[in-house]
C-alpha positions as CSV (number, residue, x, y, z in Angstrom):
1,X,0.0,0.0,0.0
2,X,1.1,3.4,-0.7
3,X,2.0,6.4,1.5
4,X,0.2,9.0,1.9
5,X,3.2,11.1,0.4
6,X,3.0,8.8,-2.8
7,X,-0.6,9.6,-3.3
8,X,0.0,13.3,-3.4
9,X,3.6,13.3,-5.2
10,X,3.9,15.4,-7.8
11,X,5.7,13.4,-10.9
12,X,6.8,16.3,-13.3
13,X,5.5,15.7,-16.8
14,X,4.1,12.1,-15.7
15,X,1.3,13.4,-13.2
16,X,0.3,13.4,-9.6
17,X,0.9,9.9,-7.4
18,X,-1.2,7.2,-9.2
19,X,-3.0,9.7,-11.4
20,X,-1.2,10.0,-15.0
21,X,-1.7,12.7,-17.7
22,X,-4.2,11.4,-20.2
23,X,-5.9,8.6,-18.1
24,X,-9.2,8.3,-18.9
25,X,-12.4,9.1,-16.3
26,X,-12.5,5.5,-15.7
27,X,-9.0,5.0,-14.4
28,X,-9.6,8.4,-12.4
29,X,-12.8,7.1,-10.9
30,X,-11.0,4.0,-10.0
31,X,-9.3,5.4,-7.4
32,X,-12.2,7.3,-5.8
33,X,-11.1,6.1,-2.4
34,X,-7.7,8.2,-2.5
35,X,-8.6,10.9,-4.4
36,X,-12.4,11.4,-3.3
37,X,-15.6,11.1,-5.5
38,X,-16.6,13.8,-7.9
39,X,-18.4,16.6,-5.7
40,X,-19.0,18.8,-8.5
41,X,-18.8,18.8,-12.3
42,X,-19.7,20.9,-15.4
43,X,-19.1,21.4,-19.2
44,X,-16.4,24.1,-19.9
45,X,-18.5,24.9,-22.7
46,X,-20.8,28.3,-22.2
47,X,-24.0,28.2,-23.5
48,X,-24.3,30.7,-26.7
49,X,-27.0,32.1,-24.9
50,X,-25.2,32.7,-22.0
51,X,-22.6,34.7,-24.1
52,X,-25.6,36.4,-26.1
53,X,-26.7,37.3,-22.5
54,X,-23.4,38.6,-20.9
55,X,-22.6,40.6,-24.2
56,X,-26.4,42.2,-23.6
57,X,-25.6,43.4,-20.1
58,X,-22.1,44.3,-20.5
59,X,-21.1,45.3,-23.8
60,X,-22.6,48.4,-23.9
61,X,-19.0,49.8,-25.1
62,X,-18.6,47.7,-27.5
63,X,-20.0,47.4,-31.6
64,X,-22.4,45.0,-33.1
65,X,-19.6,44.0,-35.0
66,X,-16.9,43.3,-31.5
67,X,-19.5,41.4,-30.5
68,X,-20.0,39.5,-33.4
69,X,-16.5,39.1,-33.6
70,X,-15.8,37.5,-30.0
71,X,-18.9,35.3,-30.4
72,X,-17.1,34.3,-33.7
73,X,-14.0,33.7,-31.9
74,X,-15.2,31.8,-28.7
75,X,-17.2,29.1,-31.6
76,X,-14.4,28.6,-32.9
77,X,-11.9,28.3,-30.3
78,X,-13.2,28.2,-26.9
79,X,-13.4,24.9,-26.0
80,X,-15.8,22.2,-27.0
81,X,-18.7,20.0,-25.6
82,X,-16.1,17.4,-24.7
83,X,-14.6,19.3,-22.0
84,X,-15.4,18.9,-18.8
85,X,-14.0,19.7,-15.3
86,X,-14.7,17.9,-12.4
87,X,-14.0,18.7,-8.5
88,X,-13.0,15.4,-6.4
89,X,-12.9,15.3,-2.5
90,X,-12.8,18.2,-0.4
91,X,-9.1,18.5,-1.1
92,X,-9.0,20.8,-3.4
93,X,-8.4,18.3,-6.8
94,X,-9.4,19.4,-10.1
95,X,-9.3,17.6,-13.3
96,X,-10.2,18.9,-16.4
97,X,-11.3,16.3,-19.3
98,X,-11.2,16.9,-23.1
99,X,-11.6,14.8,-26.4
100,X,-9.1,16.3,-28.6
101,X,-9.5,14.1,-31.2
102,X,-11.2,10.5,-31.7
103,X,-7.6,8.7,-30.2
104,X,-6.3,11.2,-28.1
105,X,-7.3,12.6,-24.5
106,X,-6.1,15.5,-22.8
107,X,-6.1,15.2,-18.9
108,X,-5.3,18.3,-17.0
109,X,-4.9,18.4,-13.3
110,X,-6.0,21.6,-11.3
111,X,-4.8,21.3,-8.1
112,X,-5.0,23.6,-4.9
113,X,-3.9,21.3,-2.2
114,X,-0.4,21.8,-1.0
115,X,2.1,19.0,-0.5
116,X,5.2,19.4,1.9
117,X,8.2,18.8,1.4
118,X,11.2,19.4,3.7
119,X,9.2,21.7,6.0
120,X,8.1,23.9,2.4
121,X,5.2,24.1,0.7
122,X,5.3,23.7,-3.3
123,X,1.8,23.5,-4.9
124,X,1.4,22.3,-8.4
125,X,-0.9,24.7,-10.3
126,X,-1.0,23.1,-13.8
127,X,0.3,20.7,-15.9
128,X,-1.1,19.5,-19.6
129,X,0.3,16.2,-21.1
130,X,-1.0,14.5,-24.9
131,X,-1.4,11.3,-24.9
């Protein structure tokens, strides 16, 4: 059985303990009983008429055609329907989910929850990995 320590270790460019970049939700959920169940999780994606409703309220400075324009650029590259972000625990762990294509995943880990190390704390913001 691992330690505690080896749960939580970061692995530069490899992951975090048993957690690798570009494991699929399945072998995430697997190991539920160290990392926690998903307490929360939502589609990166905002709803066009969310946009169409922000840009209403406050984008009174801006043209028809700005607006146009970021609703132009967010369809085309703000992200898709496939990506999803999901809080686990109550430990601060964030994984973010995202088909890039029909044989590769992207995994990213989001996490808050400091690890010490010789008395310091170092806390791993972000890392992003292709399969």
């Amino acid at each position: 059985m691992a330690s505690e320590k080896e749960y939580w270790e970061i692995l530069p460019q490899a992951g975090l303990g048993q957690l690798k970049f570009g494991d699929p939700k399945a072998a995430v959920d697997a190991l539920e009983d160290i990392y926690g169940a998903v307490t929360r999780q939502a589609s990166d994606r905002i709803p066009d008429s969310t946009l169409q409703d922000t840009l209403a309220q406050f984008g009174s400075d801006l043209s028809d055609e700005e607006k146009q324009a970021l609703l132009a650029l967010y369809a085309e590259s703000g992200p898709d329907a496939s990506s999803i972000t999901e809080v686990r625990g109550d430990h601060g762990l964030v994984l973010r989910y995202e088909q890039i294509d029909w044989w590769k995943s992207l995994c990213q880990l989001l996490i808050a929850r400091p690890t010490w190390t010789e008395r310091r704390c170092s806390c791993f913001r972000r890392r992003t990995c292709l399969q």
